[in-house]
C-alpha positions as CSV (number, residue, x, y, z in Angstrom):
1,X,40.9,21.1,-5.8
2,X,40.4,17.6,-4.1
3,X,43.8,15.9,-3.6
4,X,42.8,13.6,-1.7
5,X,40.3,11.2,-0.4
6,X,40.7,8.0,2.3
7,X,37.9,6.0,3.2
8,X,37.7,3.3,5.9
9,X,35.0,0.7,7.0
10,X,32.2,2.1,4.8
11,X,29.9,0.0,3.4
12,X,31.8,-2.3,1.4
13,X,35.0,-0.8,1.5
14,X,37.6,-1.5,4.1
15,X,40.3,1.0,3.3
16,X,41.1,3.3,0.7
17,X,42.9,6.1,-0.9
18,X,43.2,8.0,-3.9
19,X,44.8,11.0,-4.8
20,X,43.2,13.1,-7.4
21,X,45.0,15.2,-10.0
22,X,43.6,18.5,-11.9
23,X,42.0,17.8,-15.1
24,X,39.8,15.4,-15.9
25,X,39.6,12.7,-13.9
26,X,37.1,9.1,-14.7
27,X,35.7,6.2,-12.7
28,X,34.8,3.3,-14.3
29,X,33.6,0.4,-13.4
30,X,30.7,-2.4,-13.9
31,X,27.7,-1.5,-12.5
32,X,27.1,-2.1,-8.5
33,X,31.2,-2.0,-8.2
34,X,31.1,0.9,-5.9
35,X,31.5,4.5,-7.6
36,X,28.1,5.1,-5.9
37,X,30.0,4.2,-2.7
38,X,32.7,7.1,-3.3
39,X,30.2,9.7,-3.5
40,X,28.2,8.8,-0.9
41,X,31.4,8.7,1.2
42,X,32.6,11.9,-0.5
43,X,28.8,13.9,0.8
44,X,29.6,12.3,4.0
45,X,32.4,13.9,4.6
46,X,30.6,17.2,3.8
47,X,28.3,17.1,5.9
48,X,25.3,16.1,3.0
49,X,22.7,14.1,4.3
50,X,22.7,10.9,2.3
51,X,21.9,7.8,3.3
52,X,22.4,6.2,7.3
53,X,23.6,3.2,6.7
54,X,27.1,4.3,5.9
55,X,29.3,1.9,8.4
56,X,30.5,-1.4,7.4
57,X,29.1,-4.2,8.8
58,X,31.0,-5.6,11.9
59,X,33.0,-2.3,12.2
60,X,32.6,0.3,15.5
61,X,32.8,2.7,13.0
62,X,33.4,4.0,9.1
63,X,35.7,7.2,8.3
64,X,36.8,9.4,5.6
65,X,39.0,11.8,5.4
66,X,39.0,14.1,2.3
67,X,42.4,16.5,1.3
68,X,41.8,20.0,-0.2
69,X,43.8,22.2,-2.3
70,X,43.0,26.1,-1.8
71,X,44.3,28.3,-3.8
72,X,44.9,32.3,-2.9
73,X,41.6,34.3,-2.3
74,X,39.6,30.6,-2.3
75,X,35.5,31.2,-0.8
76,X,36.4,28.9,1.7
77,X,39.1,30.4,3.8
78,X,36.0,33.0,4.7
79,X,33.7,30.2,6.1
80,X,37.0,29.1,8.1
81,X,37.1,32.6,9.7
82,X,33.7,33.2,10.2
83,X,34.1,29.5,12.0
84,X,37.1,30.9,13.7
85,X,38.7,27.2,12.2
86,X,42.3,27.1,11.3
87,X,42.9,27.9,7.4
88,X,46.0,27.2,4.9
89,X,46.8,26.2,1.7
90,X,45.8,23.0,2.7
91,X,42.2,21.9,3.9
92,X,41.8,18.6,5.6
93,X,38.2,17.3,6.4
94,X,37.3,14.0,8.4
95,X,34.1,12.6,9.9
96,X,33.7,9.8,11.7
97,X,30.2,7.2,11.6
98,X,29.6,5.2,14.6
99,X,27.8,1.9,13.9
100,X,25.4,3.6,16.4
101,X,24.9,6.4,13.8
102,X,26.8,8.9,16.0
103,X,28.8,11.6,13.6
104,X,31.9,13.6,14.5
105,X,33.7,16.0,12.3
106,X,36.7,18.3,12.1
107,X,37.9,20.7,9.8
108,X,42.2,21.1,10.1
109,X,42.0,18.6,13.4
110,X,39.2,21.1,15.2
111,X,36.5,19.8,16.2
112,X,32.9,21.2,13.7
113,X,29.4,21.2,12.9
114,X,28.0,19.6,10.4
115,X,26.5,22.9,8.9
116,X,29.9,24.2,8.9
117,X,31.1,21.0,6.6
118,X,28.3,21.8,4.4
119,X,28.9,25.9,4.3
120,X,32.7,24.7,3.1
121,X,31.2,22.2,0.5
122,X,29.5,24.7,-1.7
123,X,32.7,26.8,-1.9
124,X,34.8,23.6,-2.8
125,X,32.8,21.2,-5.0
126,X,29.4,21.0,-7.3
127,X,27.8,17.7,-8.0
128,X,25.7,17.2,-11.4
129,X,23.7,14.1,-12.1
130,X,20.1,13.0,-13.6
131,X,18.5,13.7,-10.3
132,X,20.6,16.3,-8.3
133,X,18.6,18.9,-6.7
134,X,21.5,20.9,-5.8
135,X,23.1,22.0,-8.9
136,X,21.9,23.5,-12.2
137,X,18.0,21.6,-11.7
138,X,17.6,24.0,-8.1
139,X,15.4,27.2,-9.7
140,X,16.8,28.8,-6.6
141,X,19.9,28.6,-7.8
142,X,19.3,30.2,-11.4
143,X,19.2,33.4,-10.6
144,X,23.0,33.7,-9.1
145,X,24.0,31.6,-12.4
146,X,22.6,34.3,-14.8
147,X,24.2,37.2,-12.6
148,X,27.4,34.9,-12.9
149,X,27.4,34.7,-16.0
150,X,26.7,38.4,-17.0
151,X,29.2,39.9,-14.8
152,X,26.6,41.5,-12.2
153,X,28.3,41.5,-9.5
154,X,29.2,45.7,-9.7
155,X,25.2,46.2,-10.3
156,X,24.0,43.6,-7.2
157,X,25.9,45.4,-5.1
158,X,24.6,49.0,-5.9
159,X,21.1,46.8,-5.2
160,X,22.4,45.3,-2.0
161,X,23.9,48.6,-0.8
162,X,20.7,50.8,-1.6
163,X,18.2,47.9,-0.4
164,X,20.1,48.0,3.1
165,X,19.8,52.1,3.3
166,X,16.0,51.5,2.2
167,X,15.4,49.7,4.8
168,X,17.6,51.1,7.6
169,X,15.2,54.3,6.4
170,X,11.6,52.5,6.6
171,X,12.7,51.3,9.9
172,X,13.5,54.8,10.8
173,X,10.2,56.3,10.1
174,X,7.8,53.3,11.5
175,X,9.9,54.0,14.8
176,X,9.3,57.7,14.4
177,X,5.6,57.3,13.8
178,X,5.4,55.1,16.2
179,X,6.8,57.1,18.7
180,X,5.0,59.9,17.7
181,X,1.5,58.3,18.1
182,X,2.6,56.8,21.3
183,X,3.6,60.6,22.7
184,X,0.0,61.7,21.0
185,X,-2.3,59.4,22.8
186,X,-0.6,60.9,26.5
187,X,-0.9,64.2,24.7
188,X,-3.7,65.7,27.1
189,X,-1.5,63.8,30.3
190,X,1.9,65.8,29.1
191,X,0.3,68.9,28.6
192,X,-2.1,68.8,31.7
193,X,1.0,68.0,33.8
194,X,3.5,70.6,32.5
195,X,0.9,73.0,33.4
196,X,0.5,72.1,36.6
197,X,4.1,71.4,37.4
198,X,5.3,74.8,35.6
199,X,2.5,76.3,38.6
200,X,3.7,74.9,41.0
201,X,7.7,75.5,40.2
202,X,9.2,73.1,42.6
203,X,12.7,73.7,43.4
204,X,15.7,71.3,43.8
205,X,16.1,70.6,47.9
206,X,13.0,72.7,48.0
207,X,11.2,70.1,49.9
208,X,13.6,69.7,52.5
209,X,14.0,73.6,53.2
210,X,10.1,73.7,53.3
211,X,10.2,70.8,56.1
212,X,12.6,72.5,58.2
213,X,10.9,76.2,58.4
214,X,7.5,74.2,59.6
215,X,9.4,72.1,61.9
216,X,10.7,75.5,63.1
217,X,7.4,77.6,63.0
218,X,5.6,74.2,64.3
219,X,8.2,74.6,67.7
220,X,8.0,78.4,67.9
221,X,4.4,77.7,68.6
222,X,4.7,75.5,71.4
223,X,7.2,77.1,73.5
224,X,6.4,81.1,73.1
225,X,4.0,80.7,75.9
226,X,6.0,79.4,78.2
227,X,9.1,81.9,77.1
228,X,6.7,84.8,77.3
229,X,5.0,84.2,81.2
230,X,8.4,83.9,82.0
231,X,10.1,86.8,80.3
232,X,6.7,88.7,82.8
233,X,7.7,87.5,85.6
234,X,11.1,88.5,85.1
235,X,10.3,91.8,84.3
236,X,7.7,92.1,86.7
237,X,8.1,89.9,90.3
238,X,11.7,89.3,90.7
239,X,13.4,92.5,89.4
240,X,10.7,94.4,92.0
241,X,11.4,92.2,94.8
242,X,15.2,92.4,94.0
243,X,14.9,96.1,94.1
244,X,13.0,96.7,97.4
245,X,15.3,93.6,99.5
246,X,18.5,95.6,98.2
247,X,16.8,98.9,99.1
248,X,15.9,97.8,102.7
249,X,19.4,96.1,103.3
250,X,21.6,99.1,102.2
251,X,19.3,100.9,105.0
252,X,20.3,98.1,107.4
253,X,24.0,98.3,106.4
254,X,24.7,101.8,108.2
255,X,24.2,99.9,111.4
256,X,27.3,98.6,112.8
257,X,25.7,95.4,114.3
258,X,25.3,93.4,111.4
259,X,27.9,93.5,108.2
260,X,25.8,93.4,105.5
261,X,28.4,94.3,102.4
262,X,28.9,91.0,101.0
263,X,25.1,90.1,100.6
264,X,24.8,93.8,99.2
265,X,27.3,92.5,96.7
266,X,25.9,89.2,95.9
267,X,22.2,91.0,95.3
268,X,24.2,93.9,92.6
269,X,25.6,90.5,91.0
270,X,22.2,88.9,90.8
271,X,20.2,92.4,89.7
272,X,23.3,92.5,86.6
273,X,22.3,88.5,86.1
274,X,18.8,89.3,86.1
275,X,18.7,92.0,83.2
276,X,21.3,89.8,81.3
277,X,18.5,87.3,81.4
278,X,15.9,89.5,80.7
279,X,17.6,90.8,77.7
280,X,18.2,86.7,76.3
281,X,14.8,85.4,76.9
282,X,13.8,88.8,75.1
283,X,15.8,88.0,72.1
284,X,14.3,84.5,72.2
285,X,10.9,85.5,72.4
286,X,11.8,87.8,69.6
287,X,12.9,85.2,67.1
288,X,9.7,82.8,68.3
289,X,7.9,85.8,67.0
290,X,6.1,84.5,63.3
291,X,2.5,85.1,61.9
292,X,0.4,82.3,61.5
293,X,-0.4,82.6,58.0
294,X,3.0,82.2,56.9
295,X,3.1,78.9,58.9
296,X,-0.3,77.7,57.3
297,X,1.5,78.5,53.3
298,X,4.6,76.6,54.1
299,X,2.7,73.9,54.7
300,X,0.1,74.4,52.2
301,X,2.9,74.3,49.8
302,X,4.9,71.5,50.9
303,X,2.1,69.1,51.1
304,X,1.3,69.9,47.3
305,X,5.2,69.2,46.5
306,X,4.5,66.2,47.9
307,X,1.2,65.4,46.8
308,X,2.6,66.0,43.1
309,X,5.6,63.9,43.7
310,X,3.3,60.8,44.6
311,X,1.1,61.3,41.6
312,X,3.8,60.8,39.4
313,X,6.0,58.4,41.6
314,X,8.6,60.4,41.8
315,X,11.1,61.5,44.6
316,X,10.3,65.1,45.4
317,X,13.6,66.9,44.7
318,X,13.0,64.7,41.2
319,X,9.8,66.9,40.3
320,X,12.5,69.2,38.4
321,X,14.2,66.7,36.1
322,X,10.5,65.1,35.8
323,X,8.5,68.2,34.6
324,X,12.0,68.8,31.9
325,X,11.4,65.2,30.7
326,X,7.7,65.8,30.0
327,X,8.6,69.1,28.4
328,X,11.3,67.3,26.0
329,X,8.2,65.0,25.3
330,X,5.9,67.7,24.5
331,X,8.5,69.2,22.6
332,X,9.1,66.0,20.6
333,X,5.3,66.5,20.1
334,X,5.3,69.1,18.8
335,X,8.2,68.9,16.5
336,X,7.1,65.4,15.3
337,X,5.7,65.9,12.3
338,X,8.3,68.1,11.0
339,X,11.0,65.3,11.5
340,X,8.6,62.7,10.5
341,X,8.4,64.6,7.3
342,X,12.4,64.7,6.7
343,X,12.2,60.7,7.4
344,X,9.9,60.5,5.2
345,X,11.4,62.1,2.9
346,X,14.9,60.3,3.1
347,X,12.8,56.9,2.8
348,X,11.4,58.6,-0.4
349,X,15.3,59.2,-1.6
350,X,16.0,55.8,-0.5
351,X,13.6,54.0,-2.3
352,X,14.3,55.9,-5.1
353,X,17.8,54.8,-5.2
354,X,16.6,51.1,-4.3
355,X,14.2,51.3,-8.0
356,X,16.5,53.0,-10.6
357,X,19.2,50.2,-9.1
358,X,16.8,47.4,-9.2
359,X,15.5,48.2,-12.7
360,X,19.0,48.5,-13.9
361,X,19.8,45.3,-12.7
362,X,16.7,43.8,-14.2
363,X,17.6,45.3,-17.7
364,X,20.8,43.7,-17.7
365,X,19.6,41.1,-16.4
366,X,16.9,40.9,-19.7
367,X,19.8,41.6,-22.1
368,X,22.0,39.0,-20.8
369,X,19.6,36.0,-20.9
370,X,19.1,36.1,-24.9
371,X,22.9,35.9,-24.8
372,X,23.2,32.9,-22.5
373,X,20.2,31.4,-24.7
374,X,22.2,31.6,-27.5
375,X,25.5,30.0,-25.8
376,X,23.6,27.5,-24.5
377,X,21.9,26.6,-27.9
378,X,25.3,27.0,-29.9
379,X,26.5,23.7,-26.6
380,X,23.4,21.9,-27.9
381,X,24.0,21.2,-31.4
382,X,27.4,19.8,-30.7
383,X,25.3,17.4,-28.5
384,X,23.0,16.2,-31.2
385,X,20.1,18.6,-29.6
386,X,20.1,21.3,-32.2
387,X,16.2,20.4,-32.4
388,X,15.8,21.8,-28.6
389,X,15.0,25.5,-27.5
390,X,16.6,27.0,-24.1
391,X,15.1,29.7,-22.9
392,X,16.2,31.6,-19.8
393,X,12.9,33.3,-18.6
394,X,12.8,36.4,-16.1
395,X,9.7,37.6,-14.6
396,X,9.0,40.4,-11.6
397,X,9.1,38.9,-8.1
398,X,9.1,40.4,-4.9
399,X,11.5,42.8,-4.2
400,X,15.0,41.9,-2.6
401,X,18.3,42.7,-2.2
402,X,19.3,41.3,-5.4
403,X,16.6,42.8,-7.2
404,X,12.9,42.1,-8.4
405,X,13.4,39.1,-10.7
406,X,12.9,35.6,-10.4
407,X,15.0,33.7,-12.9
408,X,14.2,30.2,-14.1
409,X,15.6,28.1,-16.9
410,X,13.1,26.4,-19.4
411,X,13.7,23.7,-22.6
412,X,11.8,22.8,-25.2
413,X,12.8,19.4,-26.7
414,X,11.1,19.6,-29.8
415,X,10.1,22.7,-31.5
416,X,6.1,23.4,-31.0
417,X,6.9,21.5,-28.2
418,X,6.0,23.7,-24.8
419,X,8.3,24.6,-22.8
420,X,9.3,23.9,-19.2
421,X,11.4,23.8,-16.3
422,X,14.5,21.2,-17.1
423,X,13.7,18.8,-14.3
424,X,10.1,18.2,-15.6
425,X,10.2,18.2,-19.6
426,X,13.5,16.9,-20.8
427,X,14.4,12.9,-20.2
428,X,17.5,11.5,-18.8
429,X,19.7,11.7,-21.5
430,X,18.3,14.9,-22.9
431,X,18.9,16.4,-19.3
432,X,22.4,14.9,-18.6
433,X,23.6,17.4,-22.2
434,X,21.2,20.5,-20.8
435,X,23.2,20.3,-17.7
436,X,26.5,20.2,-19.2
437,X,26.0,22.9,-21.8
438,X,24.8,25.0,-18.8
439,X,27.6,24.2,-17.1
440,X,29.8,24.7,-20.2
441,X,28.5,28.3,-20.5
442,X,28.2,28.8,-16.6
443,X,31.8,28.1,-15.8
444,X,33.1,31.5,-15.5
445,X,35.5,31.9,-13.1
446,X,34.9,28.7,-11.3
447,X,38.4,27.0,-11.4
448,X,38.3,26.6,-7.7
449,X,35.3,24.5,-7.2
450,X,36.1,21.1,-8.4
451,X,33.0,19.6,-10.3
452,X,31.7,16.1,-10.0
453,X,29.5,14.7,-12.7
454,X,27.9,11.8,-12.0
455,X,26.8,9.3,-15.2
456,X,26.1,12.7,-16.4
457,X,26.4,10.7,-19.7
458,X,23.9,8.1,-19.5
459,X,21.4,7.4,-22.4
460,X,23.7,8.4,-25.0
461,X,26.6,7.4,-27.2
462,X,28.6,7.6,-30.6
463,X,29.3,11.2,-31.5
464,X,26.7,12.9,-28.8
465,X,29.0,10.6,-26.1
466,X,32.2,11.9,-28.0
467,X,31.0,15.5,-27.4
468,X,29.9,15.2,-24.1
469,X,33.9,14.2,-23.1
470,X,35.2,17.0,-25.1
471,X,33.1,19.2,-22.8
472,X,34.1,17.8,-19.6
473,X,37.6,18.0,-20.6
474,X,37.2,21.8,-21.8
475,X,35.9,22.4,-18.4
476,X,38.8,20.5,-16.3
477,X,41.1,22.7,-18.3
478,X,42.7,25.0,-15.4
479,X,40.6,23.5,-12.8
480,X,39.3,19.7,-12.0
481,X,36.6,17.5,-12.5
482,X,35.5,14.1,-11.2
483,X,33.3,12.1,-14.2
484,X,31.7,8.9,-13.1
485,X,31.0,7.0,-16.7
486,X,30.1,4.0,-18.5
487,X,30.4,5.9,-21.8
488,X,34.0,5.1,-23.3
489,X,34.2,7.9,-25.4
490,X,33.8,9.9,-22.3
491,X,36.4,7.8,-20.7
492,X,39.0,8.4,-23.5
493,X,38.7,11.7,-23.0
494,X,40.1,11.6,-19.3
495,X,43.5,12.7,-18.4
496,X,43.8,10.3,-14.7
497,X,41.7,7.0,-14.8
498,X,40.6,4.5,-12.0
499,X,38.7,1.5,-12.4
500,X,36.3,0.4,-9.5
501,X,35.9,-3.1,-9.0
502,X,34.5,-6.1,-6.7
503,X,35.8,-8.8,-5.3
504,X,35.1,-11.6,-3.1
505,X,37.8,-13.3,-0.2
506,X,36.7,-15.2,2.1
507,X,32.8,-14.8,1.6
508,X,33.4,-10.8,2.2
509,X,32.6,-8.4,-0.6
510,X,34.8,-5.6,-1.1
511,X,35.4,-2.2,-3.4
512,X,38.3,-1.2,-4.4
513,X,39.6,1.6,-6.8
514,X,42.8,0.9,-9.2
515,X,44.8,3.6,-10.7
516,X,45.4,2.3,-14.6
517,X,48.4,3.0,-16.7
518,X,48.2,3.2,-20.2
519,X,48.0,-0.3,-21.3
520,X,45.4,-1.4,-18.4
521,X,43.6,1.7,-19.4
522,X,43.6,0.7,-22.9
523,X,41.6,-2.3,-22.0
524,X,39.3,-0.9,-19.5
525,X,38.0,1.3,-21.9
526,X,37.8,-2.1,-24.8
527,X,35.7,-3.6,-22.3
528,X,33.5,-0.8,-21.6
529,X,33.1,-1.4,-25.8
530,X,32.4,-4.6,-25.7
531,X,31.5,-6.2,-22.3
532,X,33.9,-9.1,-20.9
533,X,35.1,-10.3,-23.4
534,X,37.4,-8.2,-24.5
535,X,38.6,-9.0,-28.2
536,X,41.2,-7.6,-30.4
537,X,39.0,-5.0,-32.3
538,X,37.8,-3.4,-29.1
539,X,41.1,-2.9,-27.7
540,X,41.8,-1.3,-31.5
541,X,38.9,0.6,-31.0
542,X,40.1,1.7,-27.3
543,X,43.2,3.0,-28.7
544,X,41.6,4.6,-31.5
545,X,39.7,6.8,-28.7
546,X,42.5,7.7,-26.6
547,X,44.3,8.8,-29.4
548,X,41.7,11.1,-30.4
């Protein structure tokens, strides 16, 4: 509910505020006095786009401030969260206008966009004039006011629900087949290379064990000459000449001249040294020993470990986890179409679900719309159009999360008349009562969206004026509605009344808005009856109105 509203330095007003009541609230006032002003200020501060010009001239700047009333579960405390903006019983909204045409908003003091002013404005307050677009005359908007209205809201969400799986499912199997033909066109590379990495059957740290034995085979071959002459000469030269010196000086030692043991001992020493030798550089020569062929495979193999690990641009000890990934991929392969099936086959399911749900909305969406026709024609009568057809007209459409139907309302004025969308067949009187018997029949659970009608009631009077205000104080009962009017039968019918005026001071034109007690409201409606002049019978005739 709107509480209240303060306006400063917009067009011609300087400063105002009102606070707004539930019920039925009217705005009178003679034409050009400034209601227009009010709702233009109201959009503003709702983010609408309206009209630039909003600032009064010679001020930095116009403002207005607008005080909410939310009530327990209200649609708007969701756009607050999903705004992550401050939410309470209370919802405060001001925007400022620079004479520049800069604009600045916050929601509860924080600072906001204006798309977030406008997300809160369709949970908190519906506009309905000769020429809104945003309201009942929006075809868009029919759809939702049929499903409203019939209670759909268990059967659109089985559609929602089983649209959503539908098509989580179809993306499921366009990924599959696509990843199934891309794995088909490198068919003949997967299979080709499994088969030649499965024959070759490289190892982890293969590569590096394959390096070292050559590196060791590739040495062996360099040096087993060299150990080999001489290990020979070992054998042959030294231990012979060693032999025949010690023979000749234990000969020499039995002469007394010469003392010859210590050199005897030294050349038994060396002989012992000699063999030890002998026996090592055997050994060596031993392990040098290797046959040429074996040197010739390791390399022949490690040069095609490598030579495979290029081709692929891999790391050689990553050949294992390579030739297991294209397996996995030929495995994929060939288990593709069977999983492809079962996709398939859920999408089947899915769609399935998607149809029976869609066509049971659609039926009750059919069954509903000659019963909305009916309300709708039963609010005409009343509203001196009992001569008009309604007719609430749903056709297949594309399919959606809320079903296959487009939904558009249609009138006839006349019978034999053909029939049409409202915006383009009825005129402005005619389409000011469509739109409030829609909105009679639409109300529904509403309460918390205050409504504004705008000289909804223009270009009629007498009765059909009478039972226009009855209507638009049936639907302010348990909620609130705004009425701007010139009709005082309307007017009567109002439970809080304001009267917008302009006046002059000092060469400056201004619009103000008076709250009217009984008595002043007694004679604003007598000169809505009669003009300026207000006379004696009219002021009778006001008071014959408000009392009903």
């Amino acid at each position: 509910m709107l509480s209240a509203l303060e306006i400063r330095d917009m067009l011609i007003i300087d400063h105002l505020e009102l606070s707004f009541q539930p019920g039925l609230n009217v705005l009178t006032g003679e034409t050009g006095a400034g209601k227009s002003i009010l709702l233009d200020s109201l959009g503003f501060v709702l983010g609408w786009r309206g009209r630039a010009d909003l600032v009064r001239q010679g001020a930095a700047q116009g403002e207005v401030m607008a005080e909410f009333h939310l009530p327990e579960g209200h649609a708007a405390y969701k756009v607050l969260e999903d705004a992550g903006l401050p939410a309470g019983e209370e919802l405060i909204l001001r925007r400022v206008n620079t004479a520049e045409g800069r604009k600045t908003a916050w929601v509860n003091d924080r600072r906001c966009s204006g798309e977030v002013l406008r997300a809160l404005s369709e949970t908190l307050l519906e506009l309905h004039g000769q020429h809104d677009d945003r309201g009942l005359l929006n075809p868009r908007g029919h759809r939702p006011m049929l499903d409203t209205y019939a209670e759909l809201a268990p059967l659109l969400e089985v559609t929602r629900s089983t649209w959503t799986a539908a098509g989580r499912a179809r993306k499921t199997v366009e990924a599959a087949r696509a990843a199934l033909q891309a794995i088909r066109e490198e068919e003949d590379f997967l299979r080709h290379s499994v088969a030649e990495l499965d024959k070759l059957d490289p190892q982890p740290g293969e590569d590096a064990e394959l390096d070292a034995s050559r590196r060791q085979m590739q040495g062996a071959e360099r040096i087993r000459g060299d150990v080999s002459r001489a290990l020979s000469l070992l054998n042959d030269g030294a231990e012979v000449a060693m032999s025949e010196a010690q023979s000749w000086l234990e000969g020499a030692a039995d002469d007394e001249t010469a003392d010859l043991s210590s050199s005897l001992a030294a050349l038994s020493r060396a002989t012992i040294e000699l063999g030890e030798a002998q026996d090592g550089v055997a050994r060596v020569l031993e392990g040098l020993d290797f046959n040429p062929a074996d040197l010739e495979a390791c390399e022949e193999r490690l040069f095609a470990i490598r030579a495979l690990a290029r081709k692929h641009d891999v790391l050689a000890d990553d050949l294992v986890g390579y030739a297991n990934d294209l397996r996995g991929r030929l495995a994929a392969l060939d288990a593709g179409d069977q999983s492809l099936a079962e996709k398939e086959e859920a999408l089947r399911v899915a769609d399935a679900a998607y149809d029976a749900a869609a066509a049971a909305l659609s039926k009750a969406r059919r069954d509903n719309a000659d019963a909305l026709d009916q309300a709708v024609m039963a609010e005409l009568a009343p509203l001196k159009m009992e001569r008009a057809v309604f007719k609430t007209l749903v056709e297949e459409a594309a399919a959606g999360p809320e079903g296959r139907d487009a939904v558009a309302f249609t009138v006839a004025t006349n019978p034999g008349a053909p029939s049409g969308p409202l915006n383009k067949i009825a005129s402005g009187g005619e389409l000011s009562r469509f739109l409030l018997a829609l909105k009679v029949c639409l109300r529904g659970d509403e309460g918390s969206q205050t409504l504004i009608f705008d000289e909804i009631d223009r270009g009629v009077g007498g009765a059909t004026a009478d039972a226009v205000g009855r209507r638009l104080a049936a639907l302010a009962e348990g909620g609130q509605v705004l009425v701007v009017t010139h009709s005082p039968q309307v007017a009567a019918q109002g439970a809080h009344h304001w009267r917008v005026q302009k006046d002059v001071a000092d060469g400056v034109t201004l619009s103000t808005v008076v709250p009217l007690d009984a008595a002043e409201r007694r004679d604003e409606i007598a000169r809505m009856i009669s003009g300026d002049s207000i006379t004696k019978e009219a002021q009778a005739a006001a008071q014959a109105l408000l009392v009903g």
